[in-house]
PDB file with one MODEL, atoms N, CA, C and O in Angstrom:
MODEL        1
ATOM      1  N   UNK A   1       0.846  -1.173   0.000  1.00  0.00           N
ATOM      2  CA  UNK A   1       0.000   0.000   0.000  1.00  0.00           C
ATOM      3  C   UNK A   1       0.894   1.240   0.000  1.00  0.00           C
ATOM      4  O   UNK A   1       1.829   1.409   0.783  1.00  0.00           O
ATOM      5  N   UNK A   2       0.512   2.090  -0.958  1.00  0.00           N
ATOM      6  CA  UNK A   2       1.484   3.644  -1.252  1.00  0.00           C
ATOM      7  C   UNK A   2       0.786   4.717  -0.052  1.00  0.00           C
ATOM      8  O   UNK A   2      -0.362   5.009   0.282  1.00  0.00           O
ATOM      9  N   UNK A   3       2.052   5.078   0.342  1.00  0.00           N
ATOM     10  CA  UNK A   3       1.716   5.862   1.407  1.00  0.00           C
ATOM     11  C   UNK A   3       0.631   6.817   1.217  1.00  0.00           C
ATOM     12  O   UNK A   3       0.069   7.155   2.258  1.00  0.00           O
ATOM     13  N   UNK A   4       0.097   7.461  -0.139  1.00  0.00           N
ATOM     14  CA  UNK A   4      -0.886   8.333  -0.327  1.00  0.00           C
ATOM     15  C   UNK A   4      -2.310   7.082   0.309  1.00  0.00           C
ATOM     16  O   UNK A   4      -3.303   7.379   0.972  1.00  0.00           O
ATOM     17  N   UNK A   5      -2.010   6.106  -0.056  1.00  0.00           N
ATOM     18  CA  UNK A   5      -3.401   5.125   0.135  1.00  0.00           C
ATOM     19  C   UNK A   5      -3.336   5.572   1.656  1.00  0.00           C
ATOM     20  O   UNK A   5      -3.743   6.633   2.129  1.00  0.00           O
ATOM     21  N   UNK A   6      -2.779   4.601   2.255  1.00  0.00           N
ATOM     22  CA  UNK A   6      -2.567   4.754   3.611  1.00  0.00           C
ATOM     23  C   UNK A   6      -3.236   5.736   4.352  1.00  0.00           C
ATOM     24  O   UNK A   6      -4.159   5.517   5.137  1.00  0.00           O
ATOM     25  N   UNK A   7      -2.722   6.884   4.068  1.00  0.00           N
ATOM     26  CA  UNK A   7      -3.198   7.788   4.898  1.00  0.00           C
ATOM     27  C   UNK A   7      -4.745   8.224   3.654  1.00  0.00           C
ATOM     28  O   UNK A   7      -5.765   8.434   4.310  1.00  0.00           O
ATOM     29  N   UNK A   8      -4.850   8.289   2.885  1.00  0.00           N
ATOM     30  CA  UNK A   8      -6.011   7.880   2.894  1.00  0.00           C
ATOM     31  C   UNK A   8      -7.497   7.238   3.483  1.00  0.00           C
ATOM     32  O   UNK A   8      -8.594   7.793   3.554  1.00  0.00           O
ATOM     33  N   UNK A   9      -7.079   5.806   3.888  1.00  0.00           N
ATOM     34  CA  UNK A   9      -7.578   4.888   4.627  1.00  0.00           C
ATOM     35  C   UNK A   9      -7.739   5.484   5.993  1.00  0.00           C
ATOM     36  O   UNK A   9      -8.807   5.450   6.604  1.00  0.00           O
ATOM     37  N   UNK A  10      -6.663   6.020   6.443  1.00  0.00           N
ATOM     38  CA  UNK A  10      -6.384   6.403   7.557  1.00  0.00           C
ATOM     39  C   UNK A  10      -7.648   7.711   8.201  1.00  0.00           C
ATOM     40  O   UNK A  10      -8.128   7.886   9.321  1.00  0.00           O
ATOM     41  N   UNK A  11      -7.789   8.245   7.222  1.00  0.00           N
ATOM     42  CA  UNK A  11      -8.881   9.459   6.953  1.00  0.00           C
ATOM     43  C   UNK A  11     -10.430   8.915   6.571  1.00  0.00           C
ATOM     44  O   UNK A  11     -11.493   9.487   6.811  1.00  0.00           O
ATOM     45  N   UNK A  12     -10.212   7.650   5.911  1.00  0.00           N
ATOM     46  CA  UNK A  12     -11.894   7.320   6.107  1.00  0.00           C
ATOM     47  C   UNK A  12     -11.910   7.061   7.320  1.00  0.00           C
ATOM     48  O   UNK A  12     -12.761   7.637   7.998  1.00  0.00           O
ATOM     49  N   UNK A  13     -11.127   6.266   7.870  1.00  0.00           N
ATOM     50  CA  UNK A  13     -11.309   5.407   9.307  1.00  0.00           C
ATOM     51  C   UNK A  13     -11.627   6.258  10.326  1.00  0.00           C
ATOM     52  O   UNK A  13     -12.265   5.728  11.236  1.00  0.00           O
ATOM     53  N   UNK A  14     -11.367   7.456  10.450  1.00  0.00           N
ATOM     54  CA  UNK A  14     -10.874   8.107  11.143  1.00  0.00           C
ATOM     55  C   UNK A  14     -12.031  10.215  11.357  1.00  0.00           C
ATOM     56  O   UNK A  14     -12.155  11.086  12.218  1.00  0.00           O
ATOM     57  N   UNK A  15     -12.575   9.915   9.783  1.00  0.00           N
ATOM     58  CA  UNK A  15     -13.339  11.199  10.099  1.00  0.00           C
ATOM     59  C   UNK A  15     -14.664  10.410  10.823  1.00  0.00           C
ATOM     60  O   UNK A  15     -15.109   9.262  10.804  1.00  0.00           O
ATOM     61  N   UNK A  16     -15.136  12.062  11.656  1.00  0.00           N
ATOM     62  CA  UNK A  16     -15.912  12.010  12.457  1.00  0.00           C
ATOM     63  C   UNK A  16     -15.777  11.298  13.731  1.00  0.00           C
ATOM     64  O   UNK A  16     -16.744  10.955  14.410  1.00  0.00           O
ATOM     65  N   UNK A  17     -14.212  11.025  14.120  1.00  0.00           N
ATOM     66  CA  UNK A  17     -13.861   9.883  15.548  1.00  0.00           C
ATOM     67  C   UNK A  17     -15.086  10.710  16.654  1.00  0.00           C
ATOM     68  O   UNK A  17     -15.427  11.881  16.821  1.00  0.00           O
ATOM     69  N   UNK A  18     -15.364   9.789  17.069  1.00  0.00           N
ATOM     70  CA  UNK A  18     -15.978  10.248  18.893  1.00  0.00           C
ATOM     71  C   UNK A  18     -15.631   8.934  19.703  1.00  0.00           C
ATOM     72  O   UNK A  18     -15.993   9.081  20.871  1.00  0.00           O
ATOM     73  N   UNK A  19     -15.269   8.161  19.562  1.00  0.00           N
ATOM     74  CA  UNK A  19     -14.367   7.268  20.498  1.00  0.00           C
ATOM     75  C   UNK A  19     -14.414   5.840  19.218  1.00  0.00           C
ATOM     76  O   UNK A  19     -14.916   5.607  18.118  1.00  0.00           O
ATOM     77  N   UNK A  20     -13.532   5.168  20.246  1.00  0.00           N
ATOM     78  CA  UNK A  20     -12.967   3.940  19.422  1.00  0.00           C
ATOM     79  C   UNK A  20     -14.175   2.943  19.682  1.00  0.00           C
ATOM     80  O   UNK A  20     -14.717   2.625  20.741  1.00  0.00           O
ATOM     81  N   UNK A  21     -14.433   2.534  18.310  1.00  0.00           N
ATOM     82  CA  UNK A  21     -15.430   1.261  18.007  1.00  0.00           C
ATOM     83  C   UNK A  21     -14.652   0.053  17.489  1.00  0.00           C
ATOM     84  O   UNK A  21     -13.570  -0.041  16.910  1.00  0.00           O
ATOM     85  N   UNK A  22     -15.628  -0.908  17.920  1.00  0.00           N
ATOM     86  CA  UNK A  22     -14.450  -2.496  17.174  1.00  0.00           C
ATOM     87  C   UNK A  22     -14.787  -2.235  15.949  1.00  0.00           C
ATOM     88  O   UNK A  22     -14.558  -3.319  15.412  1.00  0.00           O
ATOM     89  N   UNK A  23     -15.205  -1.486  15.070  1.00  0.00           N
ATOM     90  CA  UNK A  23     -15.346  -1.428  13.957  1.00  0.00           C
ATOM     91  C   UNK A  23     -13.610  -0.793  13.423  1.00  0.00           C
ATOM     92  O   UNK A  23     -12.862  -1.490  12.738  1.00  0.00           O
ATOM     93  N   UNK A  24     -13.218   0.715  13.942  1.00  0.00           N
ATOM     94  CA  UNK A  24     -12.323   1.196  13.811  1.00  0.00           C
ATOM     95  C   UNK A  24     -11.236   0.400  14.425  1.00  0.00           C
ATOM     96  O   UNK A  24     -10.095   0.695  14.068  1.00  0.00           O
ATOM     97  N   UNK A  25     -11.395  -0.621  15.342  1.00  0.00           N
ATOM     98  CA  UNK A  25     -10.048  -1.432  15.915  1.00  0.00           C
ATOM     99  C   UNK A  25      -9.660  -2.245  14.688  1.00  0.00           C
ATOM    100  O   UNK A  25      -8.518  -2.382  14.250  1.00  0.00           O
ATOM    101  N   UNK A  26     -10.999  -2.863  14.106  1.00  0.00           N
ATOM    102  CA  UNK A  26     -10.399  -4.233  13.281  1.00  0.00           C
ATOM    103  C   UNK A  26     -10.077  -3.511  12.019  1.00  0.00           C
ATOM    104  O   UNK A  26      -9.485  -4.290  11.271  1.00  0.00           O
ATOM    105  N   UNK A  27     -10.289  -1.857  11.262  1.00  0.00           N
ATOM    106  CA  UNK A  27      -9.536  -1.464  10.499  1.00  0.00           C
ATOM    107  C   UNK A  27      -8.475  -1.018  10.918  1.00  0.00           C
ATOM    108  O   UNK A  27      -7.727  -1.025   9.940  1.00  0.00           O
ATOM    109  N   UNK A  28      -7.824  -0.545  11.963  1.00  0.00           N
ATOM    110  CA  UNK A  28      -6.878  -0.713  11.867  1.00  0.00           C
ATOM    111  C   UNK A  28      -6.018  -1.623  12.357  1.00  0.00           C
ATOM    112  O   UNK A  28      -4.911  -1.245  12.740  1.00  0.00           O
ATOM    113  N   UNK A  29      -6.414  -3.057  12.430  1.00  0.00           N
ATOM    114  CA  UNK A  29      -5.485  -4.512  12.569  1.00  0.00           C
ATOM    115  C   UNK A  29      -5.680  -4.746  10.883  1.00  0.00           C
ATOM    116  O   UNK A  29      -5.144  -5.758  10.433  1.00  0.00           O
ATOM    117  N   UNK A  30      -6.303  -4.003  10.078  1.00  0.00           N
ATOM    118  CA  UNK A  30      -6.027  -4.416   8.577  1.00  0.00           C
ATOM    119  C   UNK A  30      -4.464  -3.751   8.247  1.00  0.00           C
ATOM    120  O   UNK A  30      -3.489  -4.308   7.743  1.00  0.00           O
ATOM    121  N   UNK A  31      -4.630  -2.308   8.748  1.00  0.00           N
ATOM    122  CA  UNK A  31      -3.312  -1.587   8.315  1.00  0.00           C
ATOM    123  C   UNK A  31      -2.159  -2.202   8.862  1.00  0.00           C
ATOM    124  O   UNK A  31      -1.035  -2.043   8.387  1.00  0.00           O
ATOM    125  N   UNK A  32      -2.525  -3.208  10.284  1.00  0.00           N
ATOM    126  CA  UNK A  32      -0.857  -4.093  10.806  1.00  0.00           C
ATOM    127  C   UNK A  32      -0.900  -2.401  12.215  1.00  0.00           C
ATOM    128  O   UNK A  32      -0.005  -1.919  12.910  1.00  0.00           O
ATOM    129  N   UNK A  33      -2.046  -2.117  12.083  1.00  0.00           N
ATOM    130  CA  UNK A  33      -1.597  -0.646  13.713  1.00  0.00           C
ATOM    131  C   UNK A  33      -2.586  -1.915  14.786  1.00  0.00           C
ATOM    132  O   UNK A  33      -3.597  -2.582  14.565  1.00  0.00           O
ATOM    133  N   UNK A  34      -1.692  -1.780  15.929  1.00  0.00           N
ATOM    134  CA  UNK A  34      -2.504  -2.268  17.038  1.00  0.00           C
ATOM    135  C   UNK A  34      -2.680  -1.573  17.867  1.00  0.00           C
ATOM    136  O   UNK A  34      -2.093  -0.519  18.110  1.00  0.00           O
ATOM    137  N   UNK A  35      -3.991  -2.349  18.731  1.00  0.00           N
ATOM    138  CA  UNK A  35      -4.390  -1.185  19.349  1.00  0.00           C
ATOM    139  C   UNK A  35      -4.433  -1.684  21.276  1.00  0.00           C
ATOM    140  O   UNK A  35      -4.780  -2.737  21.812  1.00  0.00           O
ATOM    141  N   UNK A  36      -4.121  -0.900  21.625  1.00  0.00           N
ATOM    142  CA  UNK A  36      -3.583  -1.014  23.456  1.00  0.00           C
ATOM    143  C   UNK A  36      -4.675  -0.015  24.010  1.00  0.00           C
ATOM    144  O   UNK A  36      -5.026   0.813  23.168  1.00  0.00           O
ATOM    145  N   UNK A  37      -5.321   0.094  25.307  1.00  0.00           N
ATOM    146  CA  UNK A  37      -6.123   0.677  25.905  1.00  0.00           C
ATOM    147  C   UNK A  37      -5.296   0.786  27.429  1.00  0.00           C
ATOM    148  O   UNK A  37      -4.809  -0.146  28.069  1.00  0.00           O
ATOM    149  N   UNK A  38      -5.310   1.999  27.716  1.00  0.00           N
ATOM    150  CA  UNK A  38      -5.206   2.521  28.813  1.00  0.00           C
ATOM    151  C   UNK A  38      -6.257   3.685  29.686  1.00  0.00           C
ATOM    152  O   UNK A  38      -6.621   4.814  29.357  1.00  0.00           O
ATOM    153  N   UNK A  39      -6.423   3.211  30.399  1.00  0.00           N
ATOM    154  CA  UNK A  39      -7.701   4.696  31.245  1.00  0.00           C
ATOM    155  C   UNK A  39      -8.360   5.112  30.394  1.00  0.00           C
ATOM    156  O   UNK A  39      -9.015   4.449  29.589  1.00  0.00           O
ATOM    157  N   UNK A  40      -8.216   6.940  30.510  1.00  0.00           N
ATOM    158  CA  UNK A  40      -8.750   7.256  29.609  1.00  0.00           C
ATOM    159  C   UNK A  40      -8.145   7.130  28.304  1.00  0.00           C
ATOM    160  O   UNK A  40      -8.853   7.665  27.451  1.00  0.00           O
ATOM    161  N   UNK A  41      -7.175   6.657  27.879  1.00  0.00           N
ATOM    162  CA  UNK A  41      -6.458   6.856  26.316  1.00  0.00           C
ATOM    163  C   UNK A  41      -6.364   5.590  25.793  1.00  0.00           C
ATOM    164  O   UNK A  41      -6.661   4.650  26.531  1.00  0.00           O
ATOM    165  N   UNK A  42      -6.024   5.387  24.715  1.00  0.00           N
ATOM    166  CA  UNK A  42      -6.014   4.488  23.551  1.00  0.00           C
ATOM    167  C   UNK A  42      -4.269   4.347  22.959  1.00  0.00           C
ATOM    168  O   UNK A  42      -3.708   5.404  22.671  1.00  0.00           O
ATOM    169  N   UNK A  43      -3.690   3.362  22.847  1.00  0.00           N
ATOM    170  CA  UNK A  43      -2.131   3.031  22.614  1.00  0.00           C
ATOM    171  C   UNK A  43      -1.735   2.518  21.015  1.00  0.00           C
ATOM    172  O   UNK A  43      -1.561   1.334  20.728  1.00  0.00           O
ATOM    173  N   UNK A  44      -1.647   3.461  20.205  1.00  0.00           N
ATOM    174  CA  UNK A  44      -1.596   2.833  18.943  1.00  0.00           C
ATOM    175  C   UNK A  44      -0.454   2.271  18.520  1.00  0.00           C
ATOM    176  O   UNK A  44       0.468   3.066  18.345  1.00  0.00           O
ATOM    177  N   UNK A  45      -0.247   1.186  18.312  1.00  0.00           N
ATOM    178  CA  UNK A  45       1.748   0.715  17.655  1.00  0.00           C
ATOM    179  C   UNK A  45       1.706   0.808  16.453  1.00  0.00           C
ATOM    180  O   UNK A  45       1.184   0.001  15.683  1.00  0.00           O
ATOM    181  N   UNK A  46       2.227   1.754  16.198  1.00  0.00           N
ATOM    182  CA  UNK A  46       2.951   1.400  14.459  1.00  0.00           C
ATOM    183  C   UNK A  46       4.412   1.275  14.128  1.00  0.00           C
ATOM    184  O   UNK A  46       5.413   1.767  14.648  1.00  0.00           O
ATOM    185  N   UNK A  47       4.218   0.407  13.029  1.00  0.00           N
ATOM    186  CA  UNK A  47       5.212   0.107  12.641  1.00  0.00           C
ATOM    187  C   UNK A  47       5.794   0.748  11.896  1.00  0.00           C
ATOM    188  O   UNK A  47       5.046   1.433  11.198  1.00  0.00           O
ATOM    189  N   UNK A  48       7.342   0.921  11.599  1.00  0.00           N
ATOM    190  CA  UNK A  48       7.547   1.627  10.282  1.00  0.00           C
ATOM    191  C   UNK A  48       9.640   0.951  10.514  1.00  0.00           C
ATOM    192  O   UNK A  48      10.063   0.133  11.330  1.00  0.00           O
ATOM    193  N   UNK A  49      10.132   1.440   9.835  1.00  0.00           N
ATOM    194  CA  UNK A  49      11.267   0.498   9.412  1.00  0.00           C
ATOM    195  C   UNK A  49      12.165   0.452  10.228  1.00  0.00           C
ATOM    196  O   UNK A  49      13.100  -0.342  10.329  1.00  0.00           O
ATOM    197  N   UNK A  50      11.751   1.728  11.112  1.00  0.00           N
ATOM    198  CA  UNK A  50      12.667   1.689  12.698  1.00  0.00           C
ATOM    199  C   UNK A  50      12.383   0.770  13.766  1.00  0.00           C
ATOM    200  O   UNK A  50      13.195   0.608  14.677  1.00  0.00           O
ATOM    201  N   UNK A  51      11.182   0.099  13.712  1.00  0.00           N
ATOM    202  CA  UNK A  51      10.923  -0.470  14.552  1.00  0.00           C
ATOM    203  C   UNK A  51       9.421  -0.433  15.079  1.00  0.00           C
ATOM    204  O   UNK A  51       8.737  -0.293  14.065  1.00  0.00           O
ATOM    205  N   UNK A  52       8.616  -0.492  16.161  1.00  0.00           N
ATOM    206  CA  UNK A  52       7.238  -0.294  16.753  1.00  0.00           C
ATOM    207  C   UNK A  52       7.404   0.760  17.054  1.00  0.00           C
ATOM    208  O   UNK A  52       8.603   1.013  17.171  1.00  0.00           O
ATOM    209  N   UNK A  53       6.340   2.090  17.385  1.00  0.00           N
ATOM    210  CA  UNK A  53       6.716   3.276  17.937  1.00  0.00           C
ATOM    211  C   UNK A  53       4.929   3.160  18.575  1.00  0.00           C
ATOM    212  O   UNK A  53       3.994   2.640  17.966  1.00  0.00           O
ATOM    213  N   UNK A  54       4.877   3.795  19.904  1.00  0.00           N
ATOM    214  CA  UNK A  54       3.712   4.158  20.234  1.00  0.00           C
ATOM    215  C   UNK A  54       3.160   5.501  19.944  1.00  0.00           C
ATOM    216  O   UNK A  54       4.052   6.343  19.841  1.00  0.00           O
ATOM    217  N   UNK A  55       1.716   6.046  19.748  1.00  0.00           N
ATOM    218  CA  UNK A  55       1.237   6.809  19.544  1.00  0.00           C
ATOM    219  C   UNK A  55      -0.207   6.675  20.586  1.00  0.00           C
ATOM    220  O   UNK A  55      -1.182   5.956  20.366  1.00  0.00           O
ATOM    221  N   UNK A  56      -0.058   7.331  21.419  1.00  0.00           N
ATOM    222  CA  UNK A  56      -1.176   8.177  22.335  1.00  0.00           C
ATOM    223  C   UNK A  56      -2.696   8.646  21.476  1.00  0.00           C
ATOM    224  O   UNK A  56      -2.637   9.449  20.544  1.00  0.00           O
ATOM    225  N   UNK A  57      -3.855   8.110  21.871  1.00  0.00           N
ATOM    226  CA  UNK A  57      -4.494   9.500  21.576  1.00  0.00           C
ATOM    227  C   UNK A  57      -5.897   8.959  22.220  1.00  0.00           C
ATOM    228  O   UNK A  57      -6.091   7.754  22.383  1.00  0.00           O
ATOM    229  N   UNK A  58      -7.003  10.108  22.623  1.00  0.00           N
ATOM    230  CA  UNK A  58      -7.778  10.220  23.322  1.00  0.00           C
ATOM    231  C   UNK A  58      -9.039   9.008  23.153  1.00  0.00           C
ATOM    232  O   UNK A  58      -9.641   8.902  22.085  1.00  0.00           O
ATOM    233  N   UNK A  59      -9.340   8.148  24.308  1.00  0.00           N
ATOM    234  CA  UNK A  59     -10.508   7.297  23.989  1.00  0.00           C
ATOM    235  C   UNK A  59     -11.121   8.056  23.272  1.00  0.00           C
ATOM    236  O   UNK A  59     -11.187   7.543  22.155  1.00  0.00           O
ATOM    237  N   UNK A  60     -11.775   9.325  23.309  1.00  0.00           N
ATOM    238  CA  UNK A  60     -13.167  10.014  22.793  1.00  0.00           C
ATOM    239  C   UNK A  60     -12.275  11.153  21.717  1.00  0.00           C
ATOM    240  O   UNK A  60     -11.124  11.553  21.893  1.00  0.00           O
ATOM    241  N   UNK A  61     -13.015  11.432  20.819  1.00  0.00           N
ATOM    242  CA  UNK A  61     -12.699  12.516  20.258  1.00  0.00           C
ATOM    243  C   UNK A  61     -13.033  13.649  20.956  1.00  0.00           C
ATOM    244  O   UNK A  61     -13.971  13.512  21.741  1.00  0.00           O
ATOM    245  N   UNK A  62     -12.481  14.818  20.878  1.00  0.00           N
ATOM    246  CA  UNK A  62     -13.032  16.224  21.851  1.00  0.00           C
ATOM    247  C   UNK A  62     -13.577  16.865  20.822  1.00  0.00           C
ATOM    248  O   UNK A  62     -14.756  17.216  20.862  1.00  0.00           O
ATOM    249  N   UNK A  63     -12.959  17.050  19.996  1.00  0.00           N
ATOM    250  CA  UNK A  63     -13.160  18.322  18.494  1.00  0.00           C
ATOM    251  C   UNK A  63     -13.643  17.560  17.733  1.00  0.00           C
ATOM    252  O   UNK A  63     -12.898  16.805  17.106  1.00  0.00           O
ATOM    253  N   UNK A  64     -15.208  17.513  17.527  1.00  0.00           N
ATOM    254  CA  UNK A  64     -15.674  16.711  15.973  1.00  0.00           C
ATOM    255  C   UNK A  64     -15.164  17.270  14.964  1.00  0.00           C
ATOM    256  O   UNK A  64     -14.989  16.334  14.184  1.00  0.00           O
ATOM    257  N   UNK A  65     -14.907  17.950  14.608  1.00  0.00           N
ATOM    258  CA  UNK A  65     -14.545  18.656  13.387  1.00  0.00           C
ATOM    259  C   UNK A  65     -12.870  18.107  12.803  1.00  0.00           C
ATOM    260  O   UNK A  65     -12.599  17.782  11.647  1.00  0.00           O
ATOM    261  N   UNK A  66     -11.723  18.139  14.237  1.00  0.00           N
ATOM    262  CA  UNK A  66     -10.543  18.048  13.608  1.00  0.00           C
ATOM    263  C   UNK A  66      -9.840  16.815  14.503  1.00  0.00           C
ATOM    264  O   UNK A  66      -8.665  16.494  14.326  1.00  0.00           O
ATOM    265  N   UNK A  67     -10.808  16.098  15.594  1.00  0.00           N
ATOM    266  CA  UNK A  67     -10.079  15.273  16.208  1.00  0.00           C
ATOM    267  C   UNK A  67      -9.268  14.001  15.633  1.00  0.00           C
ATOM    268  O   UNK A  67      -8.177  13.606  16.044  1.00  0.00           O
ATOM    269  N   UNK A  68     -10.128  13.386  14.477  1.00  0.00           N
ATOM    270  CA  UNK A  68      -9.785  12.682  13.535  1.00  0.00           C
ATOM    271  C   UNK A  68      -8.790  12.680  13.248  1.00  0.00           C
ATOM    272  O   UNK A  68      -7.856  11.985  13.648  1.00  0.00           O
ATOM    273  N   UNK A  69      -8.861  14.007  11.985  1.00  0.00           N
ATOM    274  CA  UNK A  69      -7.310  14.160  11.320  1.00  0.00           C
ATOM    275  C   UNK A  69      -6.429  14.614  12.333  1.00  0.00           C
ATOM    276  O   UNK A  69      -5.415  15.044  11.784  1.00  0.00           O
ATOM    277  N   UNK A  70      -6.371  14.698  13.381  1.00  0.00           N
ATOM    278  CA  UNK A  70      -4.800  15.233  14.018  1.00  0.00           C
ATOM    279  C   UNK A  70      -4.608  13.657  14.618  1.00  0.00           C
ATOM    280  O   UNK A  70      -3.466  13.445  15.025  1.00  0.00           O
ATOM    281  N   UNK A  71      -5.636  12.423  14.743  1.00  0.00           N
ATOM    282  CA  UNK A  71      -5.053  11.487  15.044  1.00  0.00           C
ATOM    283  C   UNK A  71      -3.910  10.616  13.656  1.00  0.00           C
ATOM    284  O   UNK A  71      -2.812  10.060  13.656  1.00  0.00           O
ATOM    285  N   UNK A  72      -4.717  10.862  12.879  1.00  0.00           N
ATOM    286  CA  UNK A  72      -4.260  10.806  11.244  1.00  0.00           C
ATOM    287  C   UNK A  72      -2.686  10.968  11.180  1.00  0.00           C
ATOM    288  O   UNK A  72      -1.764  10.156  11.093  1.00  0.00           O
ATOM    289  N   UNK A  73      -2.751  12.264  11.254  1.00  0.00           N
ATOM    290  CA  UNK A  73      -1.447  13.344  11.193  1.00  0.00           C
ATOM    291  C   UNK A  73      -0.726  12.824  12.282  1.00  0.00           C
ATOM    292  O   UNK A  73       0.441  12.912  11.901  1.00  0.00           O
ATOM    293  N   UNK A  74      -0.720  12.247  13.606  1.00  0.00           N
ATOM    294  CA  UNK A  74       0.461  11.646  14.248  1.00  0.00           C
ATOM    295  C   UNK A  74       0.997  10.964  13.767  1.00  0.00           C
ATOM    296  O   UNK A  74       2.197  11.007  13.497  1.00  0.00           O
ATOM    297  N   UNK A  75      -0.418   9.460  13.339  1.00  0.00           N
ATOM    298  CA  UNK A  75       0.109   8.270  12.826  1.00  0.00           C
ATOM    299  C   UNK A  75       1.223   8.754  11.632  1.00  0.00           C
ATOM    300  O   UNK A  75       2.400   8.403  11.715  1.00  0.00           O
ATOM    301  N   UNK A  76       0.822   9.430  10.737  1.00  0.00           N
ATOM    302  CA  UNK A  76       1.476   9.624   9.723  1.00  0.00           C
ATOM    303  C   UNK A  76       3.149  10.420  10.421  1.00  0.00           C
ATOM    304  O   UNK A  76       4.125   9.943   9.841  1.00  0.00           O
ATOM    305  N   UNK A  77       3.309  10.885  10.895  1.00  0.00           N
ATOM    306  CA  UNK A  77       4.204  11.552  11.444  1.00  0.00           C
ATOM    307  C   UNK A  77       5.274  10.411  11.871  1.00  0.00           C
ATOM    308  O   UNK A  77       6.414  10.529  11.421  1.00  0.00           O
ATOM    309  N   UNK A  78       4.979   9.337  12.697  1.00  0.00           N
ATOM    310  CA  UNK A  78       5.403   8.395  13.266  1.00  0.00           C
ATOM    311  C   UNK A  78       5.427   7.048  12.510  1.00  0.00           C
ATOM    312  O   UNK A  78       5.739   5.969  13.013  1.00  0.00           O
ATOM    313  N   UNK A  79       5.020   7.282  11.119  1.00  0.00           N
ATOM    314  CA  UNK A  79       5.078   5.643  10.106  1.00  0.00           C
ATOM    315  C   UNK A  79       5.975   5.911   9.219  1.00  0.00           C
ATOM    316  O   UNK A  79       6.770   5.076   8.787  1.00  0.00           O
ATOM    317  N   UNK A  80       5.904   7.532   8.746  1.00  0.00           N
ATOM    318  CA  UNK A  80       6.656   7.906   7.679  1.00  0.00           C
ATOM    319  C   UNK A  80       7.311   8.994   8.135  1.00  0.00           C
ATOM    320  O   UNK A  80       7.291  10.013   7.444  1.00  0.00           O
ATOM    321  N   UNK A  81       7.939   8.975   9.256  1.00  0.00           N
ATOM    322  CA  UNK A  81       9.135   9.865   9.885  1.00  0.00           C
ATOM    323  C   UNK A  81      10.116  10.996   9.119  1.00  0.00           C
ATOM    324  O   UNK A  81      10.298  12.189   9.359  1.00  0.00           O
ATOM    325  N   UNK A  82      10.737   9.988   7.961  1.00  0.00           N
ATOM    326  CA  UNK A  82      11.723  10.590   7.507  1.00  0.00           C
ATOM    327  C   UNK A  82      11.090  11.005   5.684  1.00  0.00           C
ATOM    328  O   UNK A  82      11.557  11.904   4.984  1.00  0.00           O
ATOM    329  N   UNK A  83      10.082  10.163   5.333  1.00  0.00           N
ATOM    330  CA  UNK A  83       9.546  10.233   4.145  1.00  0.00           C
ATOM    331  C   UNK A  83       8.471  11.442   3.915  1.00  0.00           C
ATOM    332  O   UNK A  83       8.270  11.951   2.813  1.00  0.00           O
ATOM    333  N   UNK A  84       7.631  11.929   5.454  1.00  0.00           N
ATOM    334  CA  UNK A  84       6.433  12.709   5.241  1.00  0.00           C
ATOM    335  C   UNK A  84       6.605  14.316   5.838  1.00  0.00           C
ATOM    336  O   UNK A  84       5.674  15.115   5.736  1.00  0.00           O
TER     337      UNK A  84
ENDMDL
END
C-alpha cells in the first residue's frame, strides 16, 4: 500500500472519531496498527522500518470537526518519519 493510500484509509477510518469502536479497531489490525487501551487513552503501535513506535491518543474525540485528522497526522508523522 502507497503511502498516499494509507493515509487515505487512515482518513476514512478516522473522520468524524468520537471514540474507538471495534469497527475502527479491526480497520486498523487491517493496516498491521494495534491497538492497546489505557484509562482514559487508547495506545496505537505502528510500525515503520525503525521499529514499533507508540502513539497516544484520546478514547473520545473532543473536536468533531478536527479530532480525527490530528489522530491521522500523528500516525502519519510516526510511520513515515523521515519520508512525510
Amino acid at each position: 500500500m502507497s503511502q498516499k493510500d494509507f493515509r487515505n484509509e487512515l482518513k476514512r477510518i478516522f473522520t468524524g472519531y468520537k471514540w474507538l469502536t471495534p469497527q475502527i479497531e479491526s480497520s486498523l489490525r487491517r493496516l498491521e496498527i494495534l491497538v492497546g487501551r489505557k484509562k482514559n487513552h487508547v495506545v496505537l503501535f505502528v510500525t515503520n522500518e525503525s521499529g514499533i513506535h507508540s502513539v497516544p491518543i484520546s478514547a473520545t474525540g473532543g473536536d468533531e470537526r478536527r479530532g480525527g485528522l490530528n489522530i491521522v497526522s500523528k500516525i502519519m508523522r510516526t510511520k513515515y518519519a523521515c519520508e512525510w
